[in-house]
C-alpha positions as CSV (number, residue, x, y, z in Angstrom):
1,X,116.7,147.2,100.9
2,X,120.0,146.2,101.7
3,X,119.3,142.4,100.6
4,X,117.5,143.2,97.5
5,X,120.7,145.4,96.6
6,X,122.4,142.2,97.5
7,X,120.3,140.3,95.1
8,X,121.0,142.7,92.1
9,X,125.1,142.6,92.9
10,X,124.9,139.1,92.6
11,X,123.2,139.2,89.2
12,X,125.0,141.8,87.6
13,X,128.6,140.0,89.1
14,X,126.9,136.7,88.0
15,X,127.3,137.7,84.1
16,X,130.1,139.7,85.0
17,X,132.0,136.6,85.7
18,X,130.8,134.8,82.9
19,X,132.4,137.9,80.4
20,X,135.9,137.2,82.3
21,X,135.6,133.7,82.2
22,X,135.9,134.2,78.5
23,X,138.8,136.0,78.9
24,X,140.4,133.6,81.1
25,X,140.0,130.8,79.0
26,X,141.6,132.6,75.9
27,X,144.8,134.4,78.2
28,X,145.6,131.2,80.0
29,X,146.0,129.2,76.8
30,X,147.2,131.9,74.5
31,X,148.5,134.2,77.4
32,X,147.2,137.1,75.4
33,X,144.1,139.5,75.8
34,X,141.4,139.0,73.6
35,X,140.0,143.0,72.9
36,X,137.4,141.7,70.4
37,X,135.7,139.5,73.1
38,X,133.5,142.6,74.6
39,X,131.9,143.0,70.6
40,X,132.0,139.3,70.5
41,X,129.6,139.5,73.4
42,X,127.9,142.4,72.2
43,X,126.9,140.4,69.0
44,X,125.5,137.6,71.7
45,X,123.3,140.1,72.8
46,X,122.2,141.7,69.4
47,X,121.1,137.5,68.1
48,X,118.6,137.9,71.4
49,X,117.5,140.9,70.0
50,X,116.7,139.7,66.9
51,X,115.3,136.0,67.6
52,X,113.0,137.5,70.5
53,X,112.0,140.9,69.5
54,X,112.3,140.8,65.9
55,X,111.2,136.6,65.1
56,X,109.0,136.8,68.4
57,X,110.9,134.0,69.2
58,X,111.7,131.9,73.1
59,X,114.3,132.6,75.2
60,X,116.1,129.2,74.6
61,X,116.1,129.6,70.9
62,X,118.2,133.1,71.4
63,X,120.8,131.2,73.5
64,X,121.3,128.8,71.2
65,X,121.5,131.1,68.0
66,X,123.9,133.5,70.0
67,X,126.2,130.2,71.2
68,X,126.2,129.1,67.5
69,X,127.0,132.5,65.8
70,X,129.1,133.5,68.5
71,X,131.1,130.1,68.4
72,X,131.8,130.6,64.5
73,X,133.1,134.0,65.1
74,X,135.4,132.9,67.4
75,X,136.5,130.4,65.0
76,X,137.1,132.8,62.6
77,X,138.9,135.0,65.0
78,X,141.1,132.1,65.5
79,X,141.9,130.7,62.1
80,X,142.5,134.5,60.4
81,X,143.4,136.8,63.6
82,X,145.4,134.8,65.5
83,X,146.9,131.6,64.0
84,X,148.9,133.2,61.4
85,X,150.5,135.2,64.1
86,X,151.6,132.1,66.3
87,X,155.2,131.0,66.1
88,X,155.9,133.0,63.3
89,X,159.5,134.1,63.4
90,X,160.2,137.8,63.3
91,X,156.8,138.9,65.1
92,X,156.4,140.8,68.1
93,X,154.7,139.5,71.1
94,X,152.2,142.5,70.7
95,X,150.9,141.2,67.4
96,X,148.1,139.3,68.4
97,X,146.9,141.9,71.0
98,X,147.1,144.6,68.0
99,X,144.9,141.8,65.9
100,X,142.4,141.4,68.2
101,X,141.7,145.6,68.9
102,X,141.7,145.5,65.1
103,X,139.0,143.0,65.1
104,X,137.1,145.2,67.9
105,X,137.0,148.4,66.1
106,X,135.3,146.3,62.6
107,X,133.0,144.4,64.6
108,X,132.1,147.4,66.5
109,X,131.3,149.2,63.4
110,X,130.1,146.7,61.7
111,X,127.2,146.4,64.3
112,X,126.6,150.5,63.8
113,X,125.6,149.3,60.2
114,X,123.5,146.0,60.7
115,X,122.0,147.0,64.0
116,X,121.6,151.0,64.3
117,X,122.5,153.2,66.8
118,X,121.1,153.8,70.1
119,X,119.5,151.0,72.7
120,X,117.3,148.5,71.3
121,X,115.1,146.6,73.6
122,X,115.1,143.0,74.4
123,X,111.7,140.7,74.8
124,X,111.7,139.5,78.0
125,X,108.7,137.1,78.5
126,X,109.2,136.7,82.4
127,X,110.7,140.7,83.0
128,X,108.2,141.6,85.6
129,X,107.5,138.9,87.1
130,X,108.6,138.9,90.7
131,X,108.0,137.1,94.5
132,X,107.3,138.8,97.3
133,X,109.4,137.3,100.1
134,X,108.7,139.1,103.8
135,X,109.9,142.9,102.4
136,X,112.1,141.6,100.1
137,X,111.1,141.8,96.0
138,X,112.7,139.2,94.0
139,X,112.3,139.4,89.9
140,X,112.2,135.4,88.1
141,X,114.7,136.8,85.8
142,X,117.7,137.6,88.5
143,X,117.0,133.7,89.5
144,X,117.3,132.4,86.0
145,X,120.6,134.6,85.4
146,X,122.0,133.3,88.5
147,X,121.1,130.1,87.9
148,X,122.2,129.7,84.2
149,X,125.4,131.6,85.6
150,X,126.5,129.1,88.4
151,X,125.7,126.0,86.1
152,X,127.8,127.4,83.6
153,X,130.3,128.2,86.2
154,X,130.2,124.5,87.2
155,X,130.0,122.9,83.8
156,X,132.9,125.0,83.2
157,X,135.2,124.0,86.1
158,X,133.9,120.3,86.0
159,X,134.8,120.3,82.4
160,X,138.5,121.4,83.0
161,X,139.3,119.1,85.5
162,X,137.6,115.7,84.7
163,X,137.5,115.5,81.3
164,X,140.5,114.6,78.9
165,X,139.3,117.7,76.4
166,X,139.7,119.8,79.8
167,X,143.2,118.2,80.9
168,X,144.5,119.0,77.7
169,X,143.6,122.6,77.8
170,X,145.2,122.8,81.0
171,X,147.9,121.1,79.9
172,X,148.3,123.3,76.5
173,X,147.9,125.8,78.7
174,X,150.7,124.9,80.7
175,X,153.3,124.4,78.1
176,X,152.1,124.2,74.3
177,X,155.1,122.7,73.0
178,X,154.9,119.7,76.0
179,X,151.6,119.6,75.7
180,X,152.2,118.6,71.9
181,X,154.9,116.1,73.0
182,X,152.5,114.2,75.0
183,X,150.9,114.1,71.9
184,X,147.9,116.9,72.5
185,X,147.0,118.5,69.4
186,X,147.0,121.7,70.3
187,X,146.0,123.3,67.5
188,X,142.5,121.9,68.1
189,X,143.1,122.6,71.7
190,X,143.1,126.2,70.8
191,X,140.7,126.5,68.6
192,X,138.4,125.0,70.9
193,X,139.0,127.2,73.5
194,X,138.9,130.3,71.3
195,X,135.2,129.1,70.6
196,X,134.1,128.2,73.8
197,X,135.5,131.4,75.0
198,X,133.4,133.6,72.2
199,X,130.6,131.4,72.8
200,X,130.3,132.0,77.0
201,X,130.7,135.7,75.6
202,X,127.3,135.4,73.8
203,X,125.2,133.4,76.5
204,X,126.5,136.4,78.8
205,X,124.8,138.9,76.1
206,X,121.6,137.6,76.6
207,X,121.9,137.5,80.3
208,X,122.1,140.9,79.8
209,X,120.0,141.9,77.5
210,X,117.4,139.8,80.3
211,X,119.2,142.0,82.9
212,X,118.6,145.5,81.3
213,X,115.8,144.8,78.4
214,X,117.9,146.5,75.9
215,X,121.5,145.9,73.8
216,X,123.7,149.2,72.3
217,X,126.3,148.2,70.1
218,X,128.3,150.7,72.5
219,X,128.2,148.0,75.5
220,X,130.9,145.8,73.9
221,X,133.4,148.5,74.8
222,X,132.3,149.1,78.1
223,X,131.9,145.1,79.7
224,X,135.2,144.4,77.7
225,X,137.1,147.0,80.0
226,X,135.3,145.7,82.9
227,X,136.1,141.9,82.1
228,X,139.8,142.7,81.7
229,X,139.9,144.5,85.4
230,X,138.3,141.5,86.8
231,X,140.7,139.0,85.2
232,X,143.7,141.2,87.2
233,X,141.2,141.6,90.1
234,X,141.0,137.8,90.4
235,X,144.5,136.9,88.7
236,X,145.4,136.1,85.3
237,X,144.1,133.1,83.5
238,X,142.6,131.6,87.0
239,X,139.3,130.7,86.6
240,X,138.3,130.8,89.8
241,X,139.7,134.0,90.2
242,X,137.6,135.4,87.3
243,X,134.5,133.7,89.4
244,X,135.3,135.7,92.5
245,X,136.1,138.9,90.6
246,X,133.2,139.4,88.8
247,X,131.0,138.9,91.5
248,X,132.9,141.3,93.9
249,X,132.8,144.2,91.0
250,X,128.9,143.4,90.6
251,X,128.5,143.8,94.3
252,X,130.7,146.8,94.3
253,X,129.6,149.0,91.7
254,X,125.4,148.2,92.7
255,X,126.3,149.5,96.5
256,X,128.3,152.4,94.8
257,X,125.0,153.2,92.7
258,X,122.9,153.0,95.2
259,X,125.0,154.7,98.6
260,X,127.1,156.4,96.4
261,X,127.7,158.4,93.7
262,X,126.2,156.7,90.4
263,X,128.8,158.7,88.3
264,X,131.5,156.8,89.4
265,X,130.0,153.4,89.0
266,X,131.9,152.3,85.5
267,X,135.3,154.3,87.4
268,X,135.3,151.4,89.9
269,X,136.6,148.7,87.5
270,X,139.7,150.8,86.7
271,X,140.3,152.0,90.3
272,X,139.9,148.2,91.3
273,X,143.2,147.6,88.5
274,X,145.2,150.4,90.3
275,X,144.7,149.3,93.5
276,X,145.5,145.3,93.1
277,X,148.4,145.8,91.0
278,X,149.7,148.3,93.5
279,X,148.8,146.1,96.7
280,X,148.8,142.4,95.2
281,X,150.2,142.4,91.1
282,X,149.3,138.8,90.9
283,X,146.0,139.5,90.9
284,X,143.4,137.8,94.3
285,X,143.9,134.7,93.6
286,X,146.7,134.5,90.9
287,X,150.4,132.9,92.2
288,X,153.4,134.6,92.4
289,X,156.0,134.7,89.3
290,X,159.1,133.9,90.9
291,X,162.4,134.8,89.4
């Protein structure tokens, strides 16, 4: 009982992570909160939907028609939300933040009118297929989330620190206007991000549409909340911070479910903020601001 509990954490903080890597990626080079990732993600989930219970289509052909839509949305959530905000003289810091909500609440109700209300279930070839190990029940499809999560995971982190496209997002990152006097273009550097970022968001959609079987254009919301309480969990615009968090709130709200009180399950992301920023404001893993 207690391992297979330990097996669902692990899958549910597996996506989890992926969500707040999204949100990492866009914070540390932008240093703002992106509020329309969680409809971003819930768009992912909804182009599973169709391709696999609408098209009858496979599994892989949903994850790439969710990273391709996904990736343009973020593109357009660059190029009209965001860039005519940067370095503009006379506009507040908040802007972009206020852009981004604004962008949630149309793509949010723009799903109410293409999709419907109300859950909508997601084809899941391999959904009951499980091993028997000893007493222990594992399902295929809380191996293939964990596995597509920890090679994204690595991809991710390999691609940040070996590759140039990687070193200049950490350098843009770092400081945009050195970065550009290294010669980084980083325009492009954002953009890029902005994409990758959307398009993690919609892999993790149909991770969980696999997880649960079915999308509500409601869930955006909800995994949005949770993704920013695991970037302060783990620390703000640290990747492997967002890793750690997401995993710890998966494993912490599936115990809570299941030796606790289910009603407080979606409370534990919030109480997780209060409690870090009280005890450690830099987050788990994040590095102290100094003065």
């Amino acid at each position: 009982m207690l391992i297979e509990q330990l097996i669902n954490g692990i899958t549910l903080g597996s996506i989890y992570a992926i969500v707040a890597l999204g949100f990492t990626l866009v914070f540390g080079v932008l240093g703002i909160i992106n509020m329309a990732h969680g409809e971003i993600f819930m768009f992912g989930a909804f182009i599973g939907v169709i391709v696999t219970s609408t098209f009858k289509g496979p599994l892989w052909l949903a994850f790439a028609a969710a990273i391709l839509v996904t990736g343009i949305m973020g593109y357009l959530l660059e190029r009209f939300a965001l860039r005519p905000l940067r370095n503009k003289q006379g506009v507040s810091h908040l802007a972009p933040l206020i852009s981004t909500i604004g962008v949630s609440i149309l793509l949010e109700n723009l799903s109410h009118h293409l999709f419907g209300a109300g859950n909508h279930p997601f084809n899941n070839t391999f959904a009951e297929i499980s091993f028997q190990i000893g007493s222990i029940t594992v399902y295929l499809v809380q191996i293939v989330i964990f596995m597509i999560s920890v090679i994204l995971m690595y991809t991710l982190s390999y691609w940040l620190g070996k590759t140039k496209a990687g070193k200049a997002l950490r350098a843009t990152a770092e400081n945009l206007e050195t970065a550009s006097l290294l010669g980084v273009d980083t325009k492009k550097t954002i953009t890029m991000t902005v994409i990758i970022a959307s398009a993690m968001g919609g892999i993790a959609g149909i991770l969980v549409g696999m997880a649960f079987n079915s999308v509500t254009p409601q869930m955006g919301l909800s995994i949005g909340l949770k993704g920013l309480a695991i970037i302060i969990l783990g620390g703000m615009g640290n990747v492997k911070g967002a890793m750690a968090g997401g995993l710890i709130l998966g494993l912490a709200e599936t115990f809570i479910v299941v030796y606790g009180n289910s009603g407080y399950r979606d409370a534990i992301a919030f109480a997780a903020i209060i409690v870090i920023l009280l005890v450690r404001p830099q987050g788990l893993f994040g590095q102290k601001i100094s003065a």
